[in-house]
Every structure is written in structure tokens, then in C-alpha cells.
N, C-alpha and C positions, 0 to 999 in steps of 0.2 A: 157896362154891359155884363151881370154877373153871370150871365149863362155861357157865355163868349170866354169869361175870364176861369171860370169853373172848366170848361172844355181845355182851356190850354192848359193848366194844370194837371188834370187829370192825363193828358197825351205826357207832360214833360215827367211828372210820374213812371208812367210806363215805359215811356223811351231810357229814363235811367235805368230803370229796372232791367228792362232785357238788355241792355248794352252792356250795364255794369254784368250782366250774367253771361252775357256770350267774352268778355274779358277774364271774367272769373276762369271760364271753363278754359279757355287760351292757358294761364296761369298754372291751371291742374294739368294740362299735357305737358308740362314743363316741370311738375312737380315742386314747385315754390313753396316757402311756408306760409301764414296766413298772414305775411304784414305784405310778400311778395303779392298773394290776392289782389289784396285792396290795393297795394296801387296799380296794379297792372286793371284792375275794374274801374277805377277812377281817371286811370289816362284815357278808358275805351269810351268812358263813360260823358265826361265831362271835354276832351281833348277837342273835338268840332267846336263846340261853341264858344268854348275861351277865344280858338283860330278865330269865328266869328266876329266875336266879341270887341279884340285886339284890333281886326282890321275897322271896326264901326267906331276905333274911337270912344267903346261905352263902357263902363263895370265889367267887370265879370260875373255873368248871371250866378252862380253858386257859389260866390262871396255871399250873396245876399240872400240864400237859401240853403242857408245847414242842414234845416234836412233830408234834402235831395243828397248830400253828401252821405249822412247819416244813412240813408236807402242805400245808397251804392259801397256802401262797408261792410252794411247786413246782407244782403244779396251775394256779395263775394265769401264772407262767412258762411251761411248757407252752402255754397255753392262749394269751399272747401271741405265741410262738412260733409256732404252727400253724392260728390260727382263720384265716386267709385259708383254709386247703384247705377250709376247712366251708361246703359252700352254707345256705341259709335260717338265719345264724346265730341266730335270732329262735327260731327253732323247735327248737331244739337246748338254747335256753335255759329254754325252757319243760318239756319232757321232763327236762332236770336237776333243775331247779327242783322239779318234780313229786315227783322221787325224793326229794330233799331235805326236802319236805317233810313226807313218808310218815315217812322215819326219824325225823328228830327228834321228828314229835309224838308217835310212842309213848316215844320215850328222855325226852322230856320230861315228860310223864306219870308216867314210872319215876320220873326222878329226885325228882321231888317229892311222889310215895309215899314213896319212902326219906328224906326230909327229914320225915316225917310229916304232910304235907298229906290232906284230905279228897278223896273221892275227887271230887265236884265239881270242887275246888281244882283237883288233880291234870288232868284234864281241859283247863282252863282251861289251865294253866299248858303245858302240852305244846301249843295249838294257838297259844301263844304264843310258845313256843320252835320252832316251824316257821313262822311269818310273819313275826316282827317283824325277820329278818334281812334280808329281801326286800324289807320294806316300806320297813326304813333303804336298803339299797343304792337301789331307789328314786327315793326322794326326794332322795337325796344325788346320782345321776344326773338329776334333773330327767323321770323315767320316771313314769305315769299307775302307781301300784302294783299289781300282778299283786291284790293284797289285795282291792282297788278296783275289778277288773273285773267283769262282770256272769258268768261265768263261774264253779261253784262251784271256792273256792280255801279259802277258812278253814273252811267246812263240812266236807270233806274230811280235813282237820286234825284235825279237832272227831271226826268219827267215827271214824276210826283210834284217837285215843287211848279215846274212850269204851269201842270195841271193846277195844281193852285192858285196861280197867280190868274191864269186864263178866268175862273169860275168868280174868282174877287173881281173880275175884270168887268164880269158880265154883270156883277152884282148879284150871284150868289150867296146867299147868306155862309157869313165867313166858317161858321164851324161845320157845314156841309163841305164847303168848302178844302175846309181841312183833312173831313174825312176821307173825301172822294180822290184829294190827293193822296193821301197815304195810303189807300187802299191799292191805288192804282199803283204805285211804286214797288207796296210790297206784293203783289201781283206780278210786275214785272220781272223782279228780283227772285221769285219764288218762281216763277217759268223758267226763269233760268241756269235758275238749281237742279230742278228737277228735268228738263232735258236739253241742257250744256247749250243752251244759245249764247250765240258770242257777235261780238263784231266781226267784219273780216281783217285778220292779221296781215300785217305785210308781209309777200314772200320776194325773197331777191331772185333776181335776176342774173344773167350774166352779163357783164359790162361790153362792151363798144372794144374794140380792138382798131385803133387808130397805124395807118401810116407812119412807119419812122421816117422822118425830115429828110 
């Protein structure tokens, strides 16, 4: 299906693009030099799907595609290049990140239909291939993880691919499919940047005061 195959290409494109640039910019608040960049762009970049990857058993998808490598080197170059012009670079990161995350968790989903995964699985494995890149870049930056915030980020993830799987369910044609997921993710993810919706946090209580024996 070359319209099918063209569609996912053109999203796994993109999702490098803005991930390896929301890691670039991570990298600039940290003032790194430009080899610090590229790999803090290419842990953001590529980190979910290897996770993916490693758990399916399969290759690793950018072994087999240099230059999606090749994009997320030039995009962190770029992005070393010119993030002084960017005011609130914090907030520039998050909006990438956002995107980033929208596309992969439906391609992740996808991919792990196509590997034969359940559609649970599938699910899983896609809101895993949209965080755990973020979560590495992160922590490898000494950063409180976007994952971690009180702000819905994995939920977001989670629904996008669900939304996906639901519309391949119904026999949606697959790359509507794909859109309607990642639309709705980065919709969700982006509502909740923009007015701090969160899950409810646990608050403690005071314990039980028992009877001494």
C-alpha cells in the first residue's frame, strides 16, 4: 500500500524532526556543545522506539534508516545554531515535545500491530515509544521528566494510540486512522499545557492511631 507506506514515512519524518528539536533545545538550556546536541537530540529522538523495539524482539528501526539519523543531527545543529533567537526556550520545548509525542504513540502502536502484538500490547508499546525518549533525554540532563509532571503527558500518549487502535478496529482506513490519533493526543497534551490539567494527585492523610497492647 504505497499511500499507507508514504503516510508513515512522512509522520516518522516529522516525529524525528520535532523530538530531535524539542531534545536540541533541552541541550541549549544546559549550554552543551554541538556533539552534546546531537546526542541529547538523538536519545529524544530515537530512545522510545529502540525501548519498543528491544521489547518486539525486532531491529532497530534507525539501524535501518540513516537518515532519520542524519535529520536528527541536522535539526540539533540547527537548533544549536539559532535557539538564542527563541524567547521562552522552555516553552518551545514543550510544544515540540507535544508533537513528538502525538506522532510516535500512534506509529508506535502501528508498529507493533505489524509485529503482531495484541491490541492492549500495541497500545502500551506506542505510549512507550512517545515517552521513554523524553524520559531518557531527561534524566540524562538531570531534568524533573516531562513523564513526571503533574500535567497529563503519558495519558495523552495512551489515548492517541488507543484512539488508533479503536478506528483500525472499526476498519478505518489506516492512515486516517493515524491522523485522528495523533491529532487527538496532540490535542490532549496541548489542553493541557495550555490550562495545567492534571490527573488527581495523591494527598496523605493522617494515619490510624491504634491502642497500645
Amino acid at each position: 500500500m504505497p499511500g499507507l507506506e508514504s503516510a508513515i514515512a512522512a509522520l516518522s519524518i516529522a516525529g524525528v524532526a520535532v523530538f530531535a528539536a524539542a531534545g536540541a533545545l533541552t541541550a541549549s538550556r544546559k549550554q552543551m556543545d554541538p556533539i552534546g546536541f546531537i546526542l541529547i537530540a538523538a536519545l529524544t529522538a530515537f530512545g522510545g522506539g529502540t525501548t519498543r523495539d528491544v521489547l518486539l524482539g525486532v531491529p532497530v528501526f534507525w539501524l535501518r534508516t540513516p537518515e532519520l539519523v542524519a535529520l536528527a543531527a541536522g535539526m540539533a545543529l540547527l537548533v544549536y545554531f539559532t535557539a538564542h533567537l527563541a524567547e521562552r526556550r522552555f516553552v518551545w520545548l514543550l510544544w515540540a515535545d507535544a508533537a513528538g509525542l502525538a506522532i510516535f504513540a500512534v506509529l508506535g502502536a502501528d508498529a507493533a500491530l505489524r509485529e503482531g502484538a495484541s491490541p492492549w500490547a500495541a497500545i502500551l508499546l506506542g505510549m512507550i515509544t512517545a515517552t521513554f525518549g523524553g524520559l531518557i533525554r531527561d534524566v540524562v540532563c538531570d531534568e524533573i521528566p516531562l513523564i513526571l509532571r503533574r500535567e497529563i503527558y503519558a495519558t495523552a500518549a495512551a489515548c492517541g494510540a488507543a484512539a488508533f487502535m479503536a478506528l483500525h478496529a472499526l476498519g478505518v482506513d489506516r492512515v486516517a486512522a493515524l491522523g485522528i490519533g495523533a491529532a487527538l493526543g496532540f490535542g490532549l497534551r496541548g489542553a493541557a499545557i495550555i490550562r495545567g490539567w492534571s490527573l488527581p494527585t495523591y494527598r496523605a492523610r493522617p494515619g490510624r492511631e491504634y491502642p497500645e497492647p
